[in-house]
C-alpha positions in Angstrom: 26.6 40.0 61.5 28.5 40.5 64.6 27.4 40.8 68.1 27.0 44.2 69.7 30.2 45.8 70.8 31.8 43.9 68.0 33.1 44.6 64.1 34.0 42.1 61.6 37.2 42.1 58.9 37.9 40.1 55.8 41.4 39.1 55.7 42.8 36.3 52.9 42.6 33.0 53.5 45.9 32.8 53.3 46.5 35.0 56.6 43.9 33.6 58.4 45.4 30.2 57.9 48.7 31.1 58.9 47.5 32.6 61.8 45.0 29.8 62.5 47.4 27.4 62.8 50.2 29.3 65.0 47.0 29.8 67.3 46.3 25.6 66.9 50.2 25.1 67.8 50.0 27.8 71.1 46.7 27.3 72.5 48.2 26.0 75.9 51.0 29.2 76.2 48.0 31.4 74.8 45.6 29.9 77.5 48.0 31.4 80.4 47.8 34.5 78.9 44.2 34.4 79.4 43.5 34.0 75.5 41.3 31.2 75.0 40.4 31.6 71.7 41.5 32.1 68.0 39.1 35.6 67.8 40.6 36.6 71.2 44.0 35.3 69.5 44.0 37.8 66.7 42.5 40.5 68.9 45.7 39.9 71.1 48.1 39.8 68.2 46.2 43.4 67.3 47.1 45.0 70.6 51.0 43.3 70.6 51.5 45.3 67.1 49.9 48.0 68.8 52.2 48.6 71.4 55.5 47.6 69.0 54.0 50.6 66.3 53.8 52.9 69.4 57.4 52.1 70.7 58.5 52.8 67.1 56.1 55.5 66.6 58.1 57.2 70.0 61.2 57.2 68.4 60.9 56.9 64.9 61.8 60.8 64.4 64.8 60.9 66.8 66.3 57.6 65.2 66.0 56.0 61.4 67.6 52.1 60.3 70.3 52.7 57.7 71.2 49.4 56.9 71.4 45.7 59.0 74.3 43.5 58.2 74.8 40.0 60.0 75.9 41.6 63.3 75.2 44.8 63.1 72.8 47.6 62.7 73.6 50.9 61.7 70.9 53.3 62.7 71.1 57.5 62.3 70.5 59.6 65.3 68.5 62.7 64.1 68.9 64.6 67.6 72.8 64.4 67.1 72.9 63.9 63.9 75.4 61.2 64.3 75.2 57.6 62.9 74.8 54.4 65.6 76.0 51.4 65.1 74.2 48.5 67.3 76.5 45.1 67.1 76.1 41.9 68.8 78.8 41.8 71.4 78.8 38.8 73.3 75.6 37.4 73.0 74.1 41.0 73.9 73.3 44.1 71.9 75.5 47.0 72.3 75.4 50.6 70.7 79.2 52.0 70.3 77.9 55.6 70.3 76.2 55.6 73.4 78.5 53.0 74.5 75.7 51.1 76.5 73.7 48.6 76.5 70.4 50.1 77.4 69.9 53.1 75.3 67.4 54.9 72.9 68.8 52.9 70.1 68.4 49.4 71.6 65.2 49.9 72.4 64.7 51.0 68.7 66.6 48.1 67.2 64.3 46.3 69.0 61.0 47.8 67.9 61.9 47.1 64.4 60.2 44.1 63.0 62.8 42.6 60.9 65.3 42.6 63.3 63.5 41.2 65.9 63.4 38.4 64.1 66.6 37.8 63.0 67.6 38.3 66.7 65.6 36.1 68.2 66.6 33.2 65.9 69.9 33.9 67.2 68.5 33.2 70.6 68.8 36.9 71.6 66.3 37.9 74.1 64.7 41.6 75.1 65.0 41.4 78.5 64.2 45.1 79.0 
């Protein structure tokens, strides 16, 4: 039973050991965020997917994914009803329909989980 102010979950081992040992592998960056333990870990973790849901929540409704290629992400903008296509240019993300690099549609590119990913491990960085 869990303390007061607290609720317990049942997740597979599976999960919990993946998520057990990226805590085991980060506990000293983790510490500095002020998590200092594999319960706070997960609660963190919680509240990160949190905030990424309620970015794409935001503009889920203006702007859908199509389709991501190797370079590129072609996205539809409901508002305009015009497709976007977000390409890496130069180590950056840029969308050719807004021509920017700070737009809507970055900002949704990058609240999409699968793309984040494939970003990062091509060393691109949100910065924004």
């Amino acid at each position: 039973m869990p303390k007061e102010g607290f609720k317990s979950i049942t997740v597979s081992e599976n999960v919990y050991d993946k998520f057990h040992q990226v805590y085991e592998k980060s506990k000293d960056d983790l510490s500095m965020k002020g998590v200092n333990s594999f319960s706070g870990y997960v609660t963190y973790m919680l509240e990160e997917m949190m905030l990424k849901d309620k970015t794409f929540a935001k503009y889920a409704p203006k702007l859908e994914k199509i389709s991501v290629d190797e370079d590129r992400i072609i996205l539809k903008d409901n508002t305009r009803n015009r497709i976007a296509e977000v390409v890496i240019q130069k180590g950056e993300l840029y969308c050719q329909l807004c021509e920017r690099k700070d737009c809507a549609c970055i900002g949704f590119v990058w609240s999409i989980p699968e793309v984040y990913e494939v970003l990062n491990n091509k060393g691109l960085r949100n910065t924004k």
